[in-house]
GUROSE-615778 format. One line per 8 residues: number of its first residue (from 0); their letters; for each residue x, z negated, y of N, C-alpha, C, CB. Coordinates in pm, whole numbers. Atoms other than C-alpha are relative to their C-alpha. Glycine has a CB too. Layout:
// residues N
NUM> a> X:Z:Y:X:Z:Y:X:Z:Y:X:Z:Y  ...
***
This chain:
// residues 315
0> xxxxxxxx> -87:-32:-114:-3845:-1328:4173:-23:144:42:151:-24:-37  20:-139:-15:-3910:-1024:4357:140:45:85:-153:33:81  -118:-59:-24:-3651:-772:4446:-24:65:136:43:96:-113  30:-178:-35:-3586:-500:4704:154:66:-18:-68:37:201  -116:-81:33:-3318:-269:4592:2:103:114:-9:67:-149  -74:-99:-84:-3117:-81:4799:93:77:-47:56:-51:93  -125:-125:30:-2911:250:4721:-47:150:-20:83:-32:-148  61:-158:2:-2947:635:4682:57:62:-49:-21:73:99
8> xxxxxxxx> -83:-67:79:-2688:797:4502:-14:-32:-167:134:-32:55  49:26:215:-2770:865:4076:95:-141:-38:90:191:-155  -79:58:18:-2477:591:4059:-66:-157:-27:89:32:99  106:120:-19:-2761:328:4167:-131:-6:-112:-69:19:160  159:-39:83:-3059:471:3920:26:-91:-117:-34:193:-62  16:54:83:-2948:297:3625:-16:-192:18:98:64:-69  25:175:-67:-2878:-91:3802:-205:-28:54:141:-12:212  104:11:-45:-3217:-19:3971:-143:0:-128:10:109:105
16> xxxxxxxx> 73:31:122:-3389:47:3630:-21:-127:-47:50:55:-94  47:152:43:-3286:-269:3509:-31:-88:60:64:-64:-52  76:81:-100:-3369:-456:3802:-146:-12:24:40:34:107  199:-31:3:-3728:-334:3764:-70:-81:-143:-48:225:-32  28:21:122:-3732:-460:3411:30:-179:-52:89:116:-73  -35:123:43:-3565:-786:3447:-61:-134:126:178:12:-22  49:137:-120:-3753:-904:3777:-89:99:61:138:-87:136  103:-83:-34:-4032:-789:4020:27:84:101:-105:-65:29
24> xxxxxxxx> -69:-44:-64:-3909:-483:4183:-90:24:132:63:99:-67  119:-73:-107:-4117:-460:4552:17:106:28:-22:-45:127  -50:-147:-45:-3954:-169:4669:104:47:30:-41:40:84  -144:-18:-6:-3644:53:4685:-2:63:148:70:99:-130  -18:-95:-135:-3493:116:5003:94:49:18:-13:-44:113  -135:-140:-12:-3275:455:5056:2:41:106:-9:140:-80  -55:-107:-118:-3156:729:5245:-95:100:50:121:88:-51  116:-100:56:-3413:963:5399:27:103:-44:-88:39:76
32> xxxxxxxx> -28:-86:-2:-3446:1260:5282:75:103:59:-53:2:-10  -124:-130:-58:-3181:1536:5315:75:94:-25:81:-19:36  -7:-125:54:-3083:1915:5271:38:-24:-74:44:93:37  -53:51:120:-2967:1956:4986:-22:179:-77:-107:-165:-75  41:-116:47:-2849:2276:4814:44:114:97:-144:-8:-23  15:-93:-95:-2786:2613:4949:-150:77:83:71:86:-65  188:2:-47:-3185:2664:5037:22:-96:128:-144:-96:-148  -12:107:-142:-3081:2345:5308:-168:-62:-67:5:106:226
40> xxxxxxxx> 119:58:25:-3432:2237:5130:37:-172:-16:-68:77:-138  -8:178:-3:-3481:1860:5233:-93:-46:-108:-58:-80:159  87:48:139:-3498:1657:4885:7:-180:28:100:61:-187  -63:107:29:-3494:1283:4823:75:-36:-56:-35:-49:-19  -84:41:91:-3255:1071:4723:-17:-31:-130:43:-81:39  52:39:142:-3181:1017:4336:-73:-128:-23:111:-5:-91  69:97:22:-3301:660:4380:-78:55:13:3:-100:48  156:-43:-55:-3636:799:4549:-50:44:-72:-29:82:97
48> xxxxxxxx> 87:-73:154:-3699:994:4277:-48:-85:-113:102:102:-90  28:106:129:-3654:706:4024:-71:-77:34:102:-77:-60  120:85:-29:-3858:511:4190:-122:42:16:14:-62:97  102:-91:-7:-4105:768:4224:-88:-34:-162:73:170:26  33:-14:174:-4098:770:3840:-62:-152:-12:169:29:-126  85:130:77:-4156:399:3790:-114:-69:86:110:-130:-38  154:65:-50:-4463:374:4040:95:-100:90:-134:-91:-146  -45:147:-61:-4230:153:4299:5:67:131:158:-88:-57
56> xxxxxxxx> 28:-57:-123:-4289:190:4642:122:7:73:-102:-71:73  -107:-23:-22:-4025:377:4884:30:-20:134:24:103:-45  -35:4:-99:-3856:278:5184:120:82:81:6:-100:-7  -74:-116:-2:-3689:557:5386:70:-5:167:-109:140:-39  -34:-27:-122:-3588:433:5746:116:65:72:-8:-88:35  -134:-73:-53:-3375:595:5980:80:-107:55:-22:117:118  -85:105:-77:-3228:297:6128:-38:-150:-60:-35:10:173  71:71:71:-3266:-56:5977:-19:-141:155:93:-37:-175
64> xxxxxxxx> 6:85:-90:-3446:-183:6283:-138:-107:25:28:81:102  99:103:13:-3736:-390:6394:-132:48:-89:-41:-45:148  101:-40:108:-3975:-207:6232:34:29:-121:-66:99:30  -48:24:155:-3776:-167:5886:-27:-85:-17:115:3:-50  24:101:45:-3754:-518:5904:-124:-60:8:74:-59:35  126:31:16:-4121:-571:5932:-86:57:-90:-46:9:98  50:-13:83:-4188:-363:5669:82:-55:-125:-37:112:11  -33:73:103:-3959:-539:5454:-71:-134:-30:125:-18:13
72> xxxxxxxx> 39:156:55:-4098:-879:5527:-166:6:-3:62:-144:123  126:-7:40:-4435:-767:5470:-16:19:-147:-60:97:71  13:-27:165:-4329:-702:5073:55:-142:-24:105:146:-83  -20:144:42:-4208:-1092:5098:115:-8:-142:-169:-66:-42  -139:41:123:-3870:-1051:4884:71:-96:5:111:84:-11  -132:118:35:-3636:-1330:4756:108:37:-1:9:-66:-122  -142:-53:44:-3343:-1124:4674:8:154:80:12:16:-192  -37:-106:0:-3187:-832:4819:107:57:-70:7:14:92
80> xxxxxxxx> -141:-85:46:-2950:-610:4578:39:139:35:5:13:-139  -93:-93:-70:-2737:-353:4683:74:69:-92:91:-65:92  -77:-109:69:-2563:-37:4528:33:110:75:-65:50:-107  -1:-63:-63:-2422:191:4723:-143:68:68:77:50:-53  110:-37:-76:-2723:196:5002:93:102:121:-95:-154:63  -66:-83:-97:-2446:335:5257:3:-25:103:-28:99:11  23:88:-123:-2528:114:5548:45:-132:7:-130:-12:26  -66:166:-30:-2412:-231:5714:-130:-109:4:91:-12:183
88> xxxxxxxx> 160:42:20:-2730:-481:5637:100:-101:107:-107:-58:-186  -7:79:-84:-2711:-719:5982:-63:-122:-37:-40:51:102  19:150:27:-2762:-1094:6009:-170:-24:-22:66:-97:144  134:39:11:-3145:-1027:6102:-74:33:-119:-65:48:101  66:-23:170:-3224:-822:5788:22:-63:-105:27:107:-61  -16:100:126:-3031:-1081:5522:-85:-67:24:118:-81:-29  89:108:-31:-3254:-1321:5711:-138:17:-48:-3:-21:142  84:-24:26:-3528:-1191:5556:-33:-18:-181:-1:108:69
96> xxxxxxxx> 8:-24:175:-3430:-1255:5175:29:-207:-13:193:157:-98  -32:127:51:-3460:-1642:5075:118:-6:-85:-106:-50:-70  -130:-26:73:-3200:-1599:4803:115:86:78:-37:76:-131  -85:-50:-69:-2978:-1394:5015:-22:164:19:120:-43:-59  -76:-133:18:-2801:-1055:4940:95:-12:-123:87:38:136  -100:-68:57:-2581:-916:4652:-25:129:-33:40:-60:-100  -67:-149:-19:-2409:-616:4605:103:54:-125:98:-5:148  -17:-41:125:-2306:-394:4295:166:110:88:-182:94:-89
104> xxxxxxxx> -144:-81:-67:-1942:-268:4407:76:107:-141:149:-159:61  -82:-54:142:-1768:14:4123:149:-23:35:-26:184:-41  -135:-9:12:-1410:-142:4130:14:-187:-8:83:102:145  -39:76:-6:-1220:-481:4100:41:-70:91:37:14:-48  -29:85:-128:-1247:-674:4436:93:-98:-30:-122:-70:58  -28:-85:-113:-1061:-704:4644:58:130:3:69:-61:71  -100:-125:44:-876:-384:4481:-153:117:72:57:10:-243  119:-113:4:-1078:-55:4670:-149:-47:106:-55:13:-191
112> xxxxxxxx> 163:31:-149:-1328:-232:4941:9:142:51:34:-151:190  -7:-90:-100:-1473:22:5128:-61:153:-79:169:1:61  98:-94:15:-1631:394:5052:-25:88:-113:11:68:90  -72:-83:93:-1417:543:4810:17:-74:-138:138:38:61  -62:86:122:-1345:307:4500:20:91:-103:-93:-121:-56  -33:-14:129:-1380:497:4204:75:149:21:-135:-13:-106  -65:-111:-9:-1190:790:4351:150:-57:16:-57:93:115  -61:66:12:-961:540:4470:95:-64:-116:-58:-38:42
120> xxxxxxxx> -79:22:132:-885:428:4115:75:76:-57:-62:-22:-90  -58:-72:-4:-819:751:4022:125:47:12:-38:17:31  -94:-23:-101:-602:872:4293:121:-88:-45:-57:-35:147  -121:86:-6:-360:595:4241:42:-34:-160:-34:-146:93  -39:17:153:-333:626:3864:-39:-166:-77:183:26:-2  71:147:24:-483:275:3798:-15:-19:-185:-188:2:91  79:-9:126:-473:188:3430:-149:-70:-33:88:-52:-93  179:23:37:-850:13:3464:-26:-42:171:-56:-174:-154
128> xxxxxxxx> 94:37:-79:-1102:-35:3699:-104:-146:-29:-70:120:2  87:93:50:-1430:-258:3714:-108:32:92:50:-148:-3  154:20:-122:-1739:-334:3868:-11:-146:19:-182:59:-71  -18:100:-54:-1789:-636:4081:-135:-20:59:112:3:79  102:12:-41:-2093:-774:4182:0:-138:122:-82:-3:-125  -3:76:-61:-2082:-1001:4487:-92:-68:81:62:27:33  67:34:-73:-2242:-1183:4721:20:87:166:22:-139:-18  28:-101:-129:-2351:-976:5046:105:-81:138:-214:-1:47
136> xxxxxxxx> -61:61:-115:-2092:-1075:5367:6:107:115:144:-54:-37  59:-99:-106:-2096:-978:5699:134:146:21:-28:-111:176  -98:-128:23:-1756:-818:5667:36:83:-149:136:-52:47  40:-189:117:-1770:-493:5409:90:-36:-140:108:220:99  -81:44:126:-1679:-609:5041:31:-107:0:109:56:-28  -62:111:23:-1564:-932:5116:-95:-127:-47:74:-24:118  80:128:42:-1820:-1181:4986:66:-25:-129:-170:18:-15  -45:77:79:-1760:-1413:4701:-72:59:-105:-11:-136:28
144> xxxxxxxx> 12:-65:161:-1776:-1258:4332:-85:-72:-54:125:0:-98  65:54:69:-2045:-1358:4106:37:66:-139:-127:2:49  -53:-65:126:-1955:-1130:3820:96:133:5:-121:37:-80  -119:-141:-37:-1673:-881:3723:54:20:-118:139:-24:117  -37:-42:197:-1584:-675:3402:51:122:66:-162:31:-162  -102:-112:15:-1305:-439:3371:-79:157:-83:141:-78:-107  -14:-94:79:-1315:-86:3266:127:55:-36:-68:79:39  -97:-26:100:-1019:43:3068:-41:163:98:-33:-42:-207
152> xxxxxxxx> 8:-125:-62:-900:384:3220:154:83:-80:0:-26:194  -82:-88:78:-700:663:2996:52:88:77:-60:63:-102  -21:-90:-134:-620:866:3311:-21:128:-2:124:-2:52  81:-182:12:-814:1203:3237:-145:-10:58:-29:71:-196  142:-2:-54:-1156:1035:3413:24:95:104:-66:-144:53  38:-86:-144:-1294:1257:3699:-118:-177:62:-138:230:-49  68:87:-64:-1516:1054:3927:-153:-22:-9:31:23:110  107:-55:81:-1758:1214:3785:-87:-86:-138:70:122:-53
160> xxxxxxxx> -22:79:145:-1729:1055:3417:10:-178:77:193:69:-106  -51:122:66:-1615:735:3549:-134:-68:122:213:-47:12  106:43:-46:-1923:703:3801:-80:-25:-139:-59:97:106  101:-12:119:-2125:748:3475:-27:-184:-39:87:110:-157  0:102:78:-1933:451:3305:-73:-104:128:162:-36:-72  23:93:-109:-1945:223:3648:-168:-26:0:61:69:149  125:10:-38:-2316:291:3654:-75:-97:-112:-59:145:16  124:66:160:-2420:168:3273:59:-95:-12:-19:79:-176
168> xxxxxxxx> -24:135:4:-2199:-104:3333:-59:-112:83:115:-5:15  55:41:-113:-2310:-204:3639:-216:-101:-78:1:198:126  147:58:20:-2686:-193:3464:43:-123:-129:-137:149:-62  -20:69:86:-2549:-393:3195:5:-165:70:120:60:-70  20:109:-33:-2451:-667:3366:-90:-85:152:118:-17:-17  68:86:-97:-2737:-749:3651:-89:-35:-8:-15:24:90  110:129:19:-3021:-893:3478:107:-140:-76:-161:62:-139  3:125:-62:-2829:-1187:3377:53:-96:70:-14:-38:-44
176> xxxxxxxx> -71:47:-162:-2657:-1223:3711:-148:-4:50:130:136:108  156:47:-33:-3054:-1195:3831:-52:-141:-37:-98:93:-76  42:71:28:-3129:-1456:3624:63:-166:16:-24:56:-92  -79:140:-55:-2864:-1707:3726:-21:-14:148:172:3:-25  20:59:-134:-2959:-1673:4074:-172:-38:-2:52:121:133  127:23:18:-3305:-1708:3968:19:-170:-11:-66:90:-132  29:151:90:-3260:-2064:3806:128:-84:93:40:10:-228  -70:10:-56:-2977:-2109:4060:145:-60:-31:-61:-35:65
184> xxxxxxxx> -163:12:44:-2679:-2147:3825:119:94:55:7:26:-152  -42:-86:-40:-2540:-1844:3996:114:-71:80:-94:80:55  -105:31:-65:-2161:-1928:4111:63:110:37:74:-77:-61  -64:-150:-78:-1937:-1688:4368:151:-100:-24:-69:62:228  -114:11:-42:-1560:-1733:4375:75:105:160:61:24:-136  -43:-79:-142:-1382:-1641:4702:115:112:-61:82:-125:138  -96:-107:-16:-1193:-1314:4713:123:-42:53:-49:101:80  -167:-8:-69:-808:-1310:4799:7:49:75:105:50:-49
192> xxxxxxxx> -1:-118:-96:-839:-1155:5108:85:64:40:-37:-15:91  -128:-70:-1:-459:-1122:5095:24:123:-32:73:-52:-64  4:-75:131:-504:-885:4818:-82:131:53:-79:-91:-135  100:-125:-66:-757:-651:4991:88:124:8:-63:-35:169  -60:-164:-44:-673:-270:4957:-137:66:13:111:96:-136  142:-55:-50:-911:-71:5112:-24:188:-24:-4:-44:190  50:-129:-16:-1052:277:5079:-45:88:98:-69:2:-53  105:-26:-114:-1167:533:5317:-108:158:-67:114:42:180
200> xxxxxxxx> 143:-114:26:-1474:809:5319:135:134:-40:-149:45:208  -49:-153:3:-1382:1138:5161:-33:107:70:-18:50:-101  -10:-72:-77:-1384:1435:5363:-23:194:-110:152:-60:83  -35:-104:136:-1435:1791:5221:144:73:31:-135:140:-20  -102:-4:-19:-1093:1873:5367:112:-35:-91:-4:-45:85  -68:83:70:-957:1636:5163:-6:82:-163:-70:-159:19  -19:-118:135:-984:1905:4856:46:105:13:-105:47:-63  -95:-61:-26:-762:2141:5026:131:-29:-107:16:-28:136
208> xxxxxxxx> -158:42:63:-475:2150:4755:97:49:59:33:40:-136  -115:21:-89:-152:2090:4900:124:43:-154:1:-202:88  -71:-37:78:104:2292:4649:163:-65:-9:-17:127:24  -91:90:-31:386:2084:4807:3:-102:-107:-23:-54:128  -33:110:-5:297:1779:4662:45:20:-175:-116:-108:66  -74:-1:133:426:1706:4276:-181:38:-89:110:-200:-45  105:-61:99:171:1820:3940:-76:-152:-23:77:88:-163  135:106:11:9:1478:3897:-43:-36:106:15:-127:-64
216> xxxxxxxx> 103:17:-127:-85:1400:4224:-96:98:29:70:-8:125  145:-49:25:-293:1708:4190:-50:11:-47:-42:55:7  79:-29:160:-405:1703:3862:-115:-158:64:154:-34:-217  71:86:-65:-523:1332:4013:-98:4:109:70:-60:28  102:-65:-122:-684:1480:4338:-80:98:-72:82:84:136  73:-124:44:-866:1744:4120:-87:-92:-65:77:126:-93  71:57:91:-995:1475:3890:-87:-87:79:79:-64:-103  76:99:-113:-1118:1254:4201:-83:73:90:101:-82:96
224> xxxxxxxx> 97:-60:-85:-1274:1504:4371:-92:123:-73:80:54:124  132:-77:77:-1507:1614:4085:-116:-94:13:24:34:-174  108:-116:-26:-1808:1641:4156:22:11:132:-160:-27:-35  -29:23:-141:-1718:1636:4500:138:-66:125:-95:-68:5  59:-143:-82:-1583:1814:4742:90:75:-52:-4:15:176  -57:-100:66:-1405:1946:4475:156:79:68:-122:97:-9  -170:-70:32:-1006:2132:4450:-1:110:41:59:21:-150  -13:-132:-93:-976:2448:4644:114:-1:42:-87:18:117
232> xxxxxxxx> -103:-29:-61:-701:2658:4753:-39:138:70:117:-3:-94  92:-140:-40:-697:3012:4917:93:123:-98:7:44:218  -92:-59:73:-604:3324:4706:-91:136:6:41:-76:-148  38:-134:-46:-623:3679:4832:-117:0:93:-31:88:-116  73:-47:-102:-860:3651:5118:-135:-140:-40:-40:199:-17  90:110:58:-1106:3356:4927:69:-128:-49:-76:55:-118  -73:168:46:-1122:2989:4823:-40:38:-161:-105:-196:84  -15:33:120:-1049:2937:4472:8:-173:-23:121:79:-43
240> xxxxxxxx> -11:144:20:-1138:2620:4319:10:22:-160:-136:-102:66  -81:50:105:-947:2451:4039:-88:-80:-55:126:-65:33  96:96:93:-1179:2246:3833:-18:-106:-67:-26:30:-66  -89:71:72:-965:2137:3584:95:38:-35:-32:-38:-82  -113:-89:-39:-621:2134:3573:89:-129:-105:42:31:209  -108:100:51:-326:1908:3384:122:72:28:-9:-42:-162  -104:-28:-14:35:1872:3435:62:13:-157:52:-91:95  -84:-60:167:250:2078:3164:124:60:13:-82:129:-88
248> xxxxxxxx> -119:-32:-16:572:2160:3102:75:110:95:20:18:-105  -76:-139:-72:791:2431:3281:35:66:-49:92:8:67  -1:-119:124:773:2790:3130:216:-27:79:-152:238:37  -134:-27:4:1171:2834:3096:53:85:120:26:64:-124  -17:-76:-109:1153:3092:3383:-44:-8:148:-37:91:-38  73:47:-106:998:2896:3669:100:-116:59:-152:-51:-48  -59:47:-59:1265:2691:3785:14:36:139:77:-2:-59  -50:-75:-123:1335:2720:4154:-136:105:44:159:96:-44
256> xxxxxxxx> 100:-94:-39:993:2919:4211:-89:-91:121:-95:54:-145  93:63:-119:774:2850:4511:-82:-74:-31:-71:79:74  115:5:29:496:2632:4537:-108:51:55:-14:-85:-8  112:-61:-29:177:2753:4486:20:157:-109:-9:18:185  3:-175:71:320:3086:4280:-45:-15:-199:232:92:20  38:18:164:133:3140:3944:90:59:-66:-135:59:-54  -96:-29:57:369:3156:3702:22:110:-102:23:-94:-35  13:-67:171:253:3269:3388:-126:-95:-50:177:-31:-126
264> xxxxxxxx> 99:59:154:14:3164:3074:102:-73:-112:-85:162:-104  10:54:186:25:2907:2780:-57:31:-42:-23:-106:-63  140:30:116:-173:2930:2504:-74:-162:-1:68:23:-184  25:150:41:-140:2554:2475:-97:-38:106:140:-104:-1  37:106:-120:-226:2497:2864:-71:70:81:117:-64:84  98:-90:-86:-373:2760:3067:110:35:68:-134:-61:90  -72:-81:-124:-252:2922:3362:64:-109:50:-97:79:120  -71:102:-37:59:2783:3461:51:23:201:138:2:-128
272> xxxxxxxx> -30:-21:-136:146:2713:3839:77:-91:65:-105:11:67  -103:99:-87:422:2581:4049:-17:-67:93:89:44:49  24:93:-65:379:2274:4226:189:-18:18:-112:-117:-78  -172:77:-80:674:2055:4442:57:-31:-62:26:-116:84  -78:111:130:770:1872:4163:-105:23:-147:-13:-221:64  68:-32:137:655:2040:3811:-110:59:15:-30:-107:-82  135:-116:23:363:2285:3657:-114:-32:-29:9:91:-99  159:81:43:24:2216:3677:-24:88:-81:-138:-24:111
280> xxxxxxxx> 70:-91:91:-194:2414:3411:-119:-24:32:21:-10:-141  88:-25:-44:-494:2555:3552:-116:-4:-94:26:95:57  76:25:69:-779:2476:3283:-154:107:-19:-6:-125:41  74:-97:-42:-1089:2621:3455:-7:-12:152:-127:-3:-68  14:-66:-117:-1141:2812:3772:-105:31:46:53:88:4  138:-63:-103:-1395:2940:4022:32:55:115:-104:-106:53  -20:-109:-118:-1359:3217:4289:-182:-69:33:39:229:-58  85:44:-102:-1641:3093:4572:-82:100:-27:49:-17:143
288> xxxxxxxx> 137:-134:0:-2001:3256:4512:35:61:-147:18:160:156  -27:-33:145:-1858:3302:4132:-57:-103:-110:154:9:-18  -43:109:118:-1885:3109:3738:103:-33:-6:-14:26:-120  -117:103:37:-1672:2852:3678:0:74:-146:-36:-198:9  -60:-62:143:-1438:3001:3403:110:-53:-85:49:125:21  -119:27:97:-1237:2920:3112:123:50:29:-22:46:-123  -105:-84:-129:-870:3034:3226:6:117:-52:171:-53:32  -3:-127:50:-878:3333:2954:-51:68:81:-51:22:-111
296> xxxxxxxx> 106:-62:-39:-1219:3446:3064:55:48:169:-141:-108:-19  -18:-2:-134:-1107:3396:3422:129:123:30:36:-162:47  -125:-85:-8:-778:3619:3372:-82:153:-13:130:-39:-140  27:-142:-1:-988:3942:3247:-27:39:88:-73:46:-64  97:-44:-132:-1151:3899:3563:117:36:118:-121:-150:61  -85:2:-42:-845:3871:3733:143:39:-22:-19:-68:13  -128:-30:35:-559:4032:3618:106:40:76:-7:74:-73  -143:-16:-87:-293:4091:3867:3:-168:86:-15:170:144
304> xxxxxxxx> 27:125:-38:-377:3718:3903:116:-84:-17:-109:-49:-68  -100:51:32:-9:3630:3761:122:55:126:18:37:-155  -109:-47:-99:259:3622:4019:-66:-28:160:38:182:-31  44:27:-168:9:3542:4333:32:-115:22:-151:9:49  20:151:-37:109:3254:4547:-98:-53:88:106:-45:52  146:48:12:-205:3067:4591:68:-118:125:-76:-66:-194  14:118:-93:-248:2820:4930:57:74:139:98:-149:-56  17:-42:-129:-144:3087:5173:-92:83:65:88:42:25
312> xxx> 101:-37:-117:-377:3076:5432:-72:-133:-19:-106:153:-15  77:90:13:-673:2895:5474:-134:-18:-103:-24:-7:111  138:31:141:-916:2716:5213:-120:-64:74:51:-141:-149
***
């Protein structure tokens, strides 16, 4: 059975490995190249690279139009799989895969359709996630499930960590979902479409911390928007970004204090700071164009750093 994989984000590199290993991969098709970095130096995507590595030829269009699709059906694939490629595949390009389309989703369909999932999980305190592997439909997430395994969630992942897991699960289970559509035991169940909660694109805006809102909703937004676009506030004339942060008790003398005003130090917790509803503890930090610091380290650097209230102005 030959393949062509689609996706571009490191999230895809490990599914695409085993897809190379468990069937005949023709070629991966990504994102083209794009800046990347403060240099703006145009790199390829992490797929592109991995496919670079295993000798598999790369497809890089800007649009997936008549000429994509003529160089797809000149590699004569059976199967198209999917991992976050980032695009809408149209009726004429499935038409090009005898076996169809499926698609490697990181969350528990219908829970999270849509751009965002594993930040999504996050965000909403979710005690587990999953990965879902479906059949390709014309509307976004909704095809019929072929396989689906939970992940278990302790609520300290970043998106970061829990891309990791999503990814080695993901490779875990699609050779022998490959192999059931190979021999054509491969069964889909229909989605609940009732059930559908949807996600949308993150924004780097959307890492503006909001000192208003209560200490786990940002300790949750800090953890969802690692690696990206990352926890920022503004403090003395710069953005300060929060890194890592947990909600911790209230020093005895912070009742009734603004949000956003650093309070004080734990030992236990770090730098403590007043949120709407309870104290976050600041973990590690980063002043913009600085190292990310431990909160000690970060205090020598900063010492009249206790007592500022952090979020006025702009981040």
């Amino acid at each position: 059975m030959r393949l062509l994989f689609a996706g571009s984000p490191a999230i895809a590199v490990p599914s695409m490995e085993a897809a190379a290993k468990a069937a005949e991969l023709a070629a991966v098709l990504t994102n083209p190249d794009s800046p990347r970095g403060r240099s703006g130096k145009r790199e390829p995507t992490e797929a592109a690279a991995a496919a670079v590595r295993l000798s598999v030829p790369v497809l890089k269009p800007e649009k997936l139009d008549g000429a994509a699709r003529e160089a797809v059906r000149a590699l004569k694939p059976d199967l198209l799989v999917s991992f976050a490629y980032g695009r809408i595949f149209g009726p004429k390009f499935l038409s090009l895969f005898p076996l169809g389309g499926v698609n490697i989703h990181p969350s528990l369909l219908p829970r999270y359709r849509g751009p965002s999932p594993i930040a999504g999980a996050i965000l909403n305190g979710d005690a587990e996630t999953g990965v879902t592997i479906q059949r390709l439909a014309p509307e976004m997430d909704s095809g019929d499930i072929l396989a689906q395994e939970i992940i278990p969630l302790n609520g300290r992942e970043t998106s970061e960590s829990l891309s990791l897991a999503a990814a080695l699960k993901s490779a875990a289970m699609l050779p022998p979902l490959l192999e059931a559509v190979a021999d054509g035991s491969a069964r889909g169940r229909p989605q609940n479409h009732g059930e559908a909660v949807y996600c949308s694109l993150i924004s780097r805006e959307d890492g503006i911390i909001d000192w208003t809102a209560g200490a786990a909703l940002i300790d949750a937004r800090i953890r969802a928007f690692t690696p990206w676009p990352l926890s920022r506030t503004f403090c003395n004339g710069t953005d300060l970004y929060i890194l890592r942060a947990h909600p911790a008790p209230p020093p005895p003398a912070g009742e009734g204090a603004a949000p956003g005003l650093v309070l004080g130090v734990d030992k236990r917790h770090g730098i403590l700071i007043q949120t709407g509803d309870g104290v976050l503890a600041a973990e590690i930090l980063q002043f913009e164009k600085r190292k990310a610091l431990e909160w000690r380290a970060f205090l020598n650097g900063a010492r009249d750093f206790i007592g500022t209230r952090l979020g006025a102005g702009r981040a």
